[in-house]
C-alpha positions as CSV (number, residue, x, y, z in Angstrom):
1,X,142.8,-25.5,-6.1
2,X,140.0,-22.8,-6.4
3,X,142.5,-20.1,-5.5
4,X,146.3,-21.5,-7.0
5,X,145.0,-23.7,-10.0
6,X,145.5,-20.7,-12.5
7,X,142.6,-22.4,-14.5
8,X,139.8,-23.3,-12.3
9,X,137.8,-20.0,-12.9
10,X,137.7,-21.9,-16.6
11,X,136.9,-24.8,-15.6
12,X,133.8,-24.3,-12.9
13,X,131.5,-21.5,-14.3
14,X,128.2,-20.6,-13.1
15,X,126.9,-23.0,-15.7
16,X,128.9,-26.0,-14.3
17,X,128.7,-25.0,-11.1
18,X,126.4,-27.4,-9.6
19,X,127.1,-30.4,-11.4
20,X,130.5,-29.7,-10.0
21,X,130.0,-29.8,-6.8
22,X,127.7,-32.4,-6.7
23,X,130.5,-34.3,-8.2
24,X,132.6,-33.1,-5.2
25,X,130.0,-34.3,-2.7
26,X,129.9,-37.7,-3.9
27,X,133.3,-38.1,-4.0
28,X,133.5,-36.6,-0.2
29,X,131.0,-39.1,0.8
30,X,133.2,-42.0,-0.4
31,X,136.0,-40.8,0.7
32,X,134.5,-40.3,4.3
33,X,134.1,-44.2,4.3
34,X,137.5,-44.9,3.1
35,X,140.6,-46.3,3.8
36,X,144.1,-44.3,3.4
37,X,144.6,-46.3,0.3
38,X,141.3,-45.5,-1.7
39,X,143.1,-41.8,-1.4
40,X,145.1,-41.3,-4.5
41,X,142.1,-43.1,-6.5
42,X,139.6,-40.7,-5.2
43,X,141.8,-37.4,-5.6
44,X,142.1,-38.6,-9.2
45,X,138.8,-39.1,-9.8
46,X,137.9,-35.3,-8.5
47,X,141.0,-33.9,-10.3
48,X,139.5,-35.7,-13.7
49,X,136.9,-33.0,-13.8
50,X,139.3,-30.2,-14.9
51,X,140.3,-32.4,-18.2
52,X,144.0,-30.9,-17.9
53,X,147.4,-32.6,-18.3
54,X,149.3,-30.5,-15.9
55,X,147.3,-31.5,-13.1
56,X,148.1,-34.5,-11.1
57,X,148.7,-36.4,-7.6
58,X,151.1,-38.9,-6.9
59,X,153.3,-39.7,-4.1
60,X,157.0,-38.4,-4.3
61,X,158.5,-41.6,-3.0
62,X,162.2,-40.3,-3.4
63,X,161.5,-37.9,-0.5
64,X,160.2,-40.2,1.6
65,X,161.7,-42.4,4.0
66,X,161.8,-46.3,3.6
67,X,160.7,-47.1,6.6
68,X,157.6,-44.7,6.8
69,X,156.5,-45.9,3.3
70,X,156.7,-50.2,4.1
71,X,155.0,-48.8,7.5
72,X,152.4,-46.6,5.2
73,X,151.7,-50.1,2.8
74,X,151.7,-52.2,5.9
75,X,148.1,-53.2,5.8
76,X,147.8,-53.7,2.4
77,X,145.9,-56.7,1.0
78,X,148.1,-60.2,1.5
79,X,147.7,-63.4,0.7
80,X,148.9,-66.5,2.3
81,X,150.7,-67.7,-0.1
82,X,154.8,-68.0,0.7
83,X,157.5,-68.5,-1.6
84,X,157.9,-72.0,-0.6
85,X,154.3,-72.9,-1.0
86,X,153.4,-71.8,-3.7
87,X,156.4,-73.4,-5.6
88,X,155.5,-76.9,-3.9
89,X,151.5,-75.7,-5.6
90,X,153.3,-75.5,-8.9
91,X,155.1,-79.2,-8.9
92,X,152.7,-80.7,-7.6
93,X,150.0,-79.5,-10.1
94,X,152.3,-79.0,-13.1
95,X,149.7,-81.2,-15.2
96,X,147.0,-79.6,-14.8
97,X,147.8,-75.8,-14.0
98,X,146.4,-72.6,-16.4
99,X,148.6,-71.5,-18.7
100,X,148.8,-67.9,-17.0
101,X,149.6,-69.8,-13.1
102,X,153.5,-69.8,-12.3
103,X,156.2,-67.4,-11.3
104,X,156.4,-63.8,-13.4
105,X,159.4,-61.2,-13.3
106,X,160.2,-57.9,-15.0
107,X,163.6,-59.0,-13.9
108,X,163.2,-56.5,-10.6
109,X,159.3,-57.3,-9.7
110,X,158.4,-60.8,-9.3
111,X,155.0,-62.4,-8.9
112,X,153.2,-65.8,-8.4
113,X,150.0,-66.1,-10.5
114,X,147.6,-68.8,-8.8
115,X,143.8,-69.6,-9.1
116,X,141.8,-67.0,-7.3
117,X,138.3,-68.0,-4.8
118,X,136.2,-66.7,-7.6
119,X,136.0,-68.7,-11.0
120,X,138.2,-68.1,-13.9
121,X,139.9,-65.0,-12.1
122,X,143.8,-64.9,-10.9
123,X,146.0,-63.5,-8.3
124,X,149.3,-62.3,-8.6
125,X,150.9,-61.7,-5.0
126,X,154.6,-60.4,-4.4
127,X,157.8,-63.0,-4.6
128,X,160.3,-60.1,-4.9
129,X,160.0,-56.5,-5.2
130,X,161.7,-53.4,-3.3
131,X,161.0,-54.2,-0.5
132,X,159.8,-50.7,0.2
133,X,157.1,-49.5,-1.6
134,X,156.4,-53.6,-2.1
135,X,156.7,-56.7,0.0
136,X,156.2,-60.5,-0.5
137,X,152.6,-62.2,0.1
138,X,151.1,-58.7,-1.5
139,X,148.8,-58.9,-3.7
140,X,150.0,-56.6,-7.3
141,X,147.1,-57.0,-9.4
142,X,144.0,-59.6,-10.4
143,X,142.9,-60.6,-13.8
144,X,140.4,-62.9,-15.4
145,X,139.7,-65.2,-17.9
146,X,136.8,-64.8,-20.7
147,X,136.7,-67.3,-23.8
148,X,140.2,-68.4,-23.5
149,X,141.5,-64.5,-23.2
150,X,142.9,-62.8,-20.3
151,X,142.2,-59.3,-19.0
152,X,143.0,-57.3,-16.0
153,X,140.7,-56.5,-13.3
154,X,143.1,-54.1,-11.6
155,X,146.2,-53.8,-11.3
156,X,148.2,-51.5,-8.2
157,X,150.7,-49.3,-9.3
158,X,154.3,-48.5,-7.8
159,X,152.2,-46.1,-5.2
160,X,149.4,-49.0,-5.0
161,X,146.7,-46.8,-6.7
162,X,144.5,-49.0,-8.5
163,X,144.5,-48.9,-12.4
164,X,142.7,-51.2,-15.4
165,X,145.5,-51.1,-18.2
166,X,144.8,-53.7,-21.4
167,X,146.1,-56.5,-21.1
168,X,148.1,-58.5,-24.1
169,X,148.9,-62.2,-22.9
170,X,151.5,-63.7,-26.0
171,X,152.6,-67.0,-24.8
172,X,154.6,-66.5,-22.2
173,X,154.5,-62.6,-22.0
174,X,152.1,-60.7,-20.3
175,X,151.9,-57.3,-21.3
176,X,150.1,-54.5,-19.5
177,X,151.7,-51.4,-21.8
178,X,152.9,-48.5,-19.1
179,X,152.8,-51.0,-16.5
180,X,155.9,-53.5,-18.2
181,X,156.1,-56.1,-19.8
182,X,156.2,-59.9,-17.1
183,X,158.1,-62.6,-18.7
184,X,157.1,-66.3,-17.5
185,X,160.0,-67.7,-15.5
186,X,162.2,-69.9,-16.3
187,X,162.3,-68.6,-19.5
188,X,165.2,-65.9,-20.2
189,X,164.5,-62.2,-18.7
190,X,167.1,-60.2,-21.0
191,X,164.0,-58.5,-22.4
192,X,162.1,-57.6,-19.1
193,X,165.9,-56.1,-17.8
194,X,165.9,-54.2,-20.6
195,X,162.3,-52.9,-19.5
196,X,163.5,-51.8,-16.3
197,X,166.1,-50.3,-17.8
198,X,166.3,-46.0,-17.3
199,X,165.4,-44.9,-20.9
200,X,168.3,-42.8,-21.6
201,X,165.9,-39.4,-23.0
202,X,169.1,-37.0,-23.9
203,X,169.4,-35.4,-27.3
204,X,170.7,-37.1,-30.0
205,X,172.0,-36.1,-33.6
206,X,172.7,-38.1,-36.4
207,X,173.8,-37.9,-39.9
208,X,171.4,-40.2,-42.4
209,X,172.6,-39.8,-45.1
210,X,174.5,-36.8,-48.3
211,X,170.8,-35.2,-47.2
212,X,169.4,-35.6,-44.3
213,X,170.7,-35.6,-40.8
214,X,168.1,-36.5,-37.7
215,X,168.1,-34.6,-34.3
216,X,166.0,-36.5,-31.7
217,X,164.7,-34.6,-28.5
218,X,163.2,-36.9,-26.6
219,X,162.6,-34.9,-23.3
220,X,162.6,-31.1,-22.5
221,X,161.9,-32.5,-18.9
222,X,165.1,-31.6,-17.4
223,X,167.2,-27.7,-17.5
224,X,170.5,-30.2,-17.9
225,X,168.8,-30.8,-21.4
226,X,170.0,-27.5,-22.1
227,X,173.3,-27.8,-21.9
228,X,173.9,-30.7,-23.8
229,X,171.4,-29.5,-26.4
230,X,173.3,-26.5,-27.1
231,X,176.1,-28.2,-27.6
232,X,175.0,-30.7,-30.0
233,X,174.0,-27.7,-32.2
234,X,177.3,-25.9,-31.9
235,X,179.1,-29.9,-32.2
236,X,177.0,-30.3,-35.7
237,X,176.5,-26.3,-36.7
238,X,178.6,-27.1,-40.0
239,X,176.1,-29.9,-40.8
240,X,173.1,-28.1,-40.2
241,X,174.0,-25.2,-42.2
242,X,174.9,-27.6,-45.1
243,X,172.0,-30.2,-44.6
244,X,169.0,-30.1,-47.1
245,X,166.6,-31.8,-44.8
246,X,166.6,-31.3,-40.8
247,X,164.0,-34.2,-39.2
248,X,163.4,-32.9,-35.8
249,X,161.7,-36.1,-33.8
250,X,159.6,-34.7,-30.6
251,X,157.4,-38.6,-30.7
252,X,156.9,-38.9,-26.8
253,X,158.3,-35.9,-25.2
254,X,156.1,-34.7,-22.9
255,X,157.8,-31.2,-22.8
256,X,159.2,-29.5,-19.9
257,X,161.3,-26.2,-20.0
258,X,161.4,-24.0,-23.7
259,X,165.0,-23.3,-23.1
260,X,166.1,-26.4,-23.9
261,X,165.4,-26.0,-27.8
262,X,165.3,-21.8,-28.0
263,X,168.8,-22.5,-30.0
264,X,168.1,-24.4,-32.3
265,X,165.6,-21.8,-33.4
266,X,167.8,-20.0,-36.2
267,X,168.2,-22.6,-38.2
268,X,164.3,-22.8,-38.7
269,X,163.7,-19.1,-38.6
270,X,162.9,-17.7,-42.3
271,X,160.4,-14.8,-41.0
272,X,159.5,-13.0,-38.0
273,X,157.5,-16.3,-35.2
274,X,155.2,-15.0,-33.1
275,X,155.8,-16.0,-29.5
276,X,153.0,-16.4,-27.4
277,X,152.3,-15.1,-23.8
278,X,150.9,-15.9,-20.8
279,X,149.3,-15.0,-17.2
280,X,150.9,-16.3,-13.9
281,X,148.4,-16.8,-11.0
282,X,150.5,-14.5,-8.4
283,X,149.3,-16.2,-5.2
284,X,151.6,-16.6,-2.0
285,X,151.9,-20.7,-2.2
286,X,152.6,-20.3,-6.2
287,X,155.3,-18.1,-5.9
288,X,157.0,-19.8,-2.6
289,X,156.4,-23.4,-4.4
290,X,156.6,-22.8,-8.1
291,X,159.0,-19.8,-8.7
292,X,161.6,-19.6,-5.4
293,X,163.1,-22.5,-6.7
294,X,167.2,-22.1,-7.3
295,X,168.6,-24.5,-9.9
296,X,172.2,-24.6,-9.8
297,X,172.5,-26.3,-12.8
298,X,171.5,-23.1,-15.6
299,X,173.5,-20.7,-16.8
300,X,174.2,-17.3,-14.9
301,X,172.3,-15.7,-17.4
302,X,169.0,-18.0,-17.3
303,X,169.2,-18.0,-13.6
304,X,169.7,-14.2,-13.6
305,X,166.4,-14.2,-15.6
306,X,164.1,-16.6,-12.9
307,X,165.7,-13.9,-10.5
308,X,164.1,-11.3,-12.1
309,X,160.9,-12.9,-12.4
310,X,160.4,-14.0,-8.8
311,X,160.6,-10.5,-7.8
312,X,158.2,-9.5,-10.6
313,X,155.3,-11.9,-9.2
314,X,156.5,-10.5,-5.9
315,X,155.7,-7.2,-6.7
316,X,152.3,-8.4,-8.4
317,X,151.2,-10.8,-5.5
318,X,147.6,-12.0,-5.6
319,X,147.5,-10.7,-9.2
320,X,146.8,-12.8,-12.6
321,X,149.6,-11.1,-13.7
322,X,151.2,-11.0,-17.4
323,X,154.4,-12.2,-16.8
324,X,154.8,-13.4,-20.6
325,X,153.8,-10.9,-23.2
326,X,153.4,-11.4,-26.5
327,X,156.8,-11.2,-28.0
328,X,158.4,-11.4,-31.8
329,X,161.4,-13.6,-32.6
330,X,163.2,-12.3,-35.0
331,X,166.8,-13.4,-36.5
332,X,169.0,-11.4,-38.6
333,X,169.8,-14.1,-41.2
334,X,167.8,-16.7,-42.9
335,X,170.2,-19.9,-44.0
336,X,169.7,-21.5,-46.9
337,X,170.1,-24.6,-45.0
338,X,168.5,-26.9,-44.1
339,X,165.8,-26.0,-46.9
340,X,163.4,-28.4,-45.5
341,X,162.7,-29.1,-41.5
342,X,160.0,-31.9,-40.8
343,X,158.6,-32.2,-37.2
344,X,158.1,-36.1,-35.8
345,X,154.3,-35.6,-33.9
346,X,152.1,-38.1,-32.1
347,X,149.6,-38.3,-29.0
348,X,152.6,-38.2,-26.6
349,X,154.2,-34.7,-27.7
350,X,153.0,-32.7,-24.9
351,X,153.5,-29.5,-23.1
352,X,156.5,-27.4,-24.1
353,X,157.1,-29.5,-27.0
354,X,153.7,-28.1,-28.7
355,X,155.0,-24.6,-27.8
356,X,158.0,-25.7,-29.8
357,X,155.6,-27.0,-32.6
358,X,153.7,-23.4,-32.4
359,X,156.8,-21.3,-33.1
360,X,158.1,-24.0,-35.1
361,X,155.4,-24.0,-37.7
362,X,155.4,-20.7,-38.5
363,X,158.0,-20.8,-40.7
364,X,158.0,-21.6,-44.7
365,X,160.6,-24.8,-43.9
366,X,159.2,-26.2,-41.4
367,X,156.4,-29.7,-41.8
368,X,154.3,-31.9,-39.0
369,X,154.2,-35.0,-39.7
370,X,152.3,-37.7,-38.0
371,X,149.2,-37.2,-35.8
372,X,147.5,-34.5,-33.1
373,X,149.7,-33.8,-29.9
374,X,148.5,-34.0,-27.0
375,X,146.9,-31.0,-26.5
376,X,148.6,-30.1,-22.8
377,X,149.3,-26.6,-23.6
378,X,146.7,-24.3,-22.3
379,X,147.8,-23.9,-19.0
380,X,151.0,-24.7,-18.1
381,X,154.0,-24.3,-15.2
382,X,153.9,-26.9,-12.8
383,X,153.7,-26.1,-9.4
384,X,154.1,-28.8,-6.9
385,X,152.4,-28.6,-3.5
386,X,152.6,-30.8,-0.5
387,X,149.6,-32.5,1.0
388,X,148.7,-32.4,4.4
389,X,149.7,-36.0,4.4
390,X,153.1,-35.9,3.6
391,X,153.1,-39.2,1.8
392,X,150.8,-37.2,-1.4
393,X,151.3,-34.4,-3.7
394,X,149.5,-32.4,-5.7
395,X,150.6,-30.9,-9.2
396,X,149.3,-28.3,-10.9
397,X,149.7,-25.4,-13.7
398,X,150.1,-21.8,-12.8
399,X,150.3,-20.4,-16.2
400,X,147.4,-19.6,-18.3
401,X,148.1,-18.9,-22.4
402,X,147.0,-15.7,-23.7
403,X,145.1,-17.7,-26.7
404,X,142.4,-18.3,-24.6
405,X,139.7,-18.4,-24.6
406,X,139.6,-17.8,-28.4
407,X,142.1,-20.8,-29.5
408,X,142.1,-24.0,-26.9
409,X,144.5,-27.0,-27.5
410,X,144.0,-28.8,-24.5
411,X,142.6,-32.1,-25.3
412,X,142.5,-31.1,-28.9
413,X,146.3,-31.1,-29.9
414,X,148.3,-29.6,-33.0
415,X,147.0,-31.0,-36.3
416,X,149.8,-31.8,-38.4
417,X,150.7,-31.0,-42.0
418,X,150.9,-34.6,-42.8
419,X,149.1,-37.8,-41.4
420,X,151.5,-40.4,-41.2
421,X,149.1,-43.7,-41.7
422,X,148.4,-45.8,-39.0
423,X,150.5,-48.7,-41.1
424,X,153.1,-46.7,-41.4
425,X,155.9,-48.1,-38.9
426,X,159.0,-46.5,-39.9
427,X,157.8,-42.9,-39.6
428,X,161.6,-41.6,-40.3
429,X,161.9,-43.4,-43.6
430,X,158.1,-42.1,-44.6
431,X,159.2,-38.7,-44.2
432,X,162.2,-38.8,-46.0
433,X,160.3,-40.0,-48.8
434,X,157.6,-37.7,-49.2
435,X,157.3,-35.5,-51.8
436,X,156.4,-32.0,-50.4
C-alpha cells in the first residue's frame, strides 16, 4: 500500500504517523492469534483508516475453483442440526415455538432459525445454499431478541466475513437491507426470487410526457455501457434536441468508466466545462495490474487511446506522473434543447458519476437535485492486486485529482442545487414539478 496506493502519502503524515502505526500493531497482534477466517475482517479494519471508497478487499470467487473454496470454508462453524431434525423440532414444538424459529429462504439461500444456548438469542444454520461458498449445518448469521424486537448479532457474508447490518423483522419478513430480504417458508417466495434476481443496470430512456423525457444511467461500471449508451442517444437524438426538460437519474450508480456518458455531453454543453486532471502513481505493479489490461469490447479508437497511455506511464515509471491534464470541453453549438437538464443525486452516486456531476454542473441548464453524493472522487482508478493467498484481493485507486489538496470530496460529496425532502418518495415527479 505505502508504495502503489496513489493516496497514502495523504493519508499517513508525520502528524498521523504514530497513531497509525500503532493502529497497525494492534491489528498485527490480533491477526497473529487468528484464524484464516478473522482475515478479511481484520484487513478491513486496517484498510478503514484511509476513509476512501476505492479501497477495498474481497475474495474474487469467480476465479476460484469450487472445490478449493468448499475446502477453504471447510472448518467453518457448524451446528448439529440436520434437515430432518430440525423439521421433526418444528412439529413437534409448533405450539410453543418463537415467532422468528422456522425455515427462511431468499428463494436460493435457505436457513433454519432455532433457539440458540444463550437466552433470547437465535441461530440460523444452512438448509440450502451453493453448495460452494455455503453448505448445510453452517451457521449464516445470529440475532437476538430485546423487548419483543429482533436485531442481528452478526451476520457472514457470501465470503463469510462477519457484518452487523439492521435488522427489520415485519411479520414474516426478515430484512437485513444489502444482505436480502428472507421470507418465512411456506409462505410464497415470488418476492425473495425477485431479490435474487440480476438487477438489470443498462441505460434506459423514456419519453414522460409533450415535455419531458427521462434517461436513466444506472451503472457506468461496465465499458459495454458505452455502446449501448451511445446508441440510445443517437436512437432518441430527435427527442432530445426537441425536449424542454432532460431528467438525467445517476440515484445509485456507483460510477465506473467516464466514457460511457462523454456523448451525451453536447446536449448539456452551453459554455466552455472545465475538465479536471489527474496524477497516476507510475509504479511497476500499477501499470502491469491496472493499465496492461486489453478490453476487447471498446472501440478501436478508445483502445487506441489506453494503448497510448500504457506506454506513457511506461516511459514515466516510478513517477506521480500527470497523465490527465487539465483540459477544456468545448462544443461548437449550443441547442436550444433541452432548455432545462435536472440531475437525480443521493448517497449512492459515486465515483465517475460525480465526475459526470462536476462537468455536468457547470453549465446554465443543468440542476442537482436530491442529496450529497458519495464523495468517492478524490482518488480514483481501481487497480486490483492479488494477495499472497490467492483466495483475497486487494483494490485500490491509482489516480489522484489535481483539486487536491485545495477542494476534497471524499466523504463529503457534491451538494446539490436542490434538497429533495426526506418525504419526498417520488423524486421524478418532485422534479418535474419544481419551479426553477
Amino acid at each position: 500500500m505505502a508504495k502503489n496506493y496513489v493516496g497514502y502519502a495523504d493519508k499517513v503524515t508525520p502528524k498521523n504517523q504514530l497513531q497509525f502505526q500503532k493502529f497497525t500493531d494492534s491489528i498485527q497482534q490480533v491477526a497473529n492469534q487468528a484464524n484464516q477466517y478473522k482475515c478479511l475482517s481484520l484487513c478491513r479494519e486496517w484498510l478503514e483508516f484511509f476513509k476512501d471508497k476505492h479501497i477495498g478487499f474481497g475474495m474474487a470467487f469467480d476465479k476460484l475453483n469450487s472445490d478449493s473454496v468448499r475446502t477453504f470454508f471447510a472448518d467453518e462453524e457448524k451446528t448439529n442440526w440436520t434437515d430432518s431434525s430440525f423439521k421433526s423440532y418444528l412439529i413437534q414444538n409448533k405450539a410453543k415455538l418463537d415467532p422468528v424459529e422456522g425455515i427462511w429462504s431468499t428463494g436460493i439461500y435457505e436457513v433454519g432459525i432455532v433457539k440458540d444456548i444463550k437466552p433470547n438469542q437465535f441461530m440460523a444454520f444452512v438448509l440450502k445454499a451453493d453448495s460452494v461458498r455455503w453448505m448445510p449445518q453452517q451457521v449464516k448469521f445470529r440475532i437476538m431478541k430485546q423487548g419483543g424486537q429482533y436485531q442481528t448479532i452478526y451476520f457472514s457474508g457470501g465470503d463469510h466475513s462477519e457484518q452487523h447490518p439492521t435488522l427489520i423483522k415485519d411479520a414474516d419478513t426478515l430484512d437485513f437491507g444489502f444482505f436480502k430480504k428472507w421470507i418465512k417458508a411456506p409462505k410464497p417466495l415470488n418476492i425473495a426470487l425477485k431479490n435474487e434476481k440480476e438487477i438489470d443496470l443498462s441505460p434506459k430512456f423514456r419519453v414522460l410526457d409533450n415535455e419531458t423525457a427521462l434517461f436513466e444511467m444506472p451503472s457506468f461500471g461496465k465499458l459495454d455501457y458505452v455502446a449501448p449508451t451511445e446508441a440510445l442517444i443517437k436512437k432518441n437524438e430527435s427527442i432530445l434536441k426537441n425536449t424542454k426538460h432532460l431528467i438525467i437519474d445517476l440515484r445509485n450508480n456507483s460510477g465506473g468508466s467516464v466514457l460511457v456518458y462523454e456523448k451525451l455531453m453536447p446536449y448539456l454543453y452551453t459554455n466552455p466545462i472545465l475538465k479536471e486532471g489527474g496524477f497516476v502513481l507510475a509504479t511497476a505493479e500499477n501499470i502491469r495490474d491496472g493499465y496492461s489490461k486489453e478490453y476487447p469490447e471498446v472501440s478501436d479508437s478508445i483502445r487506441n487511446v489506453f494503448k497510448k497511455d500504457l506506454a506513457t506511464l511506461k516511459a514515466h515509471e516510478g513517477e506521480l506522473y500527470k497523465l490527465y491534464p487539465v483540459d477544456t470541453i468545448k462544443f461548437n453549438t449550443v441547442y436550444k434543447n433541452p432548455e432545462r437538464v435536472s440531475f437525480l443525486v443521493n448517497r449512492n452516486t459515486g465515483s465517475a458519476a460525480e465526475l459526470f456531476l462536476l462537468e455536468a454542473k457547470q453549465s446554465k441548464k443543468v440542476k442537482l437535485y436530491g442529496t450529497n453524493s458519495s464523495g468517492a472522487i478524490d482518488y480514483t482508478e481501481f487497480i486490483t492486486s492479488k494477495m499472497p493467498c490467492n483466495f483475497y484481493t486487494l483494490y485500490y485507486p491509482a489516480c489522484k485529482s489535481l483539486r487536491l489538496p485545495d477542494y476534497p470530496l471524499d466523504n463529503i460529496g457534491i451538494k446539490p442545487d436542490i434538497a429533495i425532502p426526506a418525504n419526498v418518495t417520488d423524486w421524478i415527479d418532485f422534479v418535474k414539478k419544481y419551479n426553477n
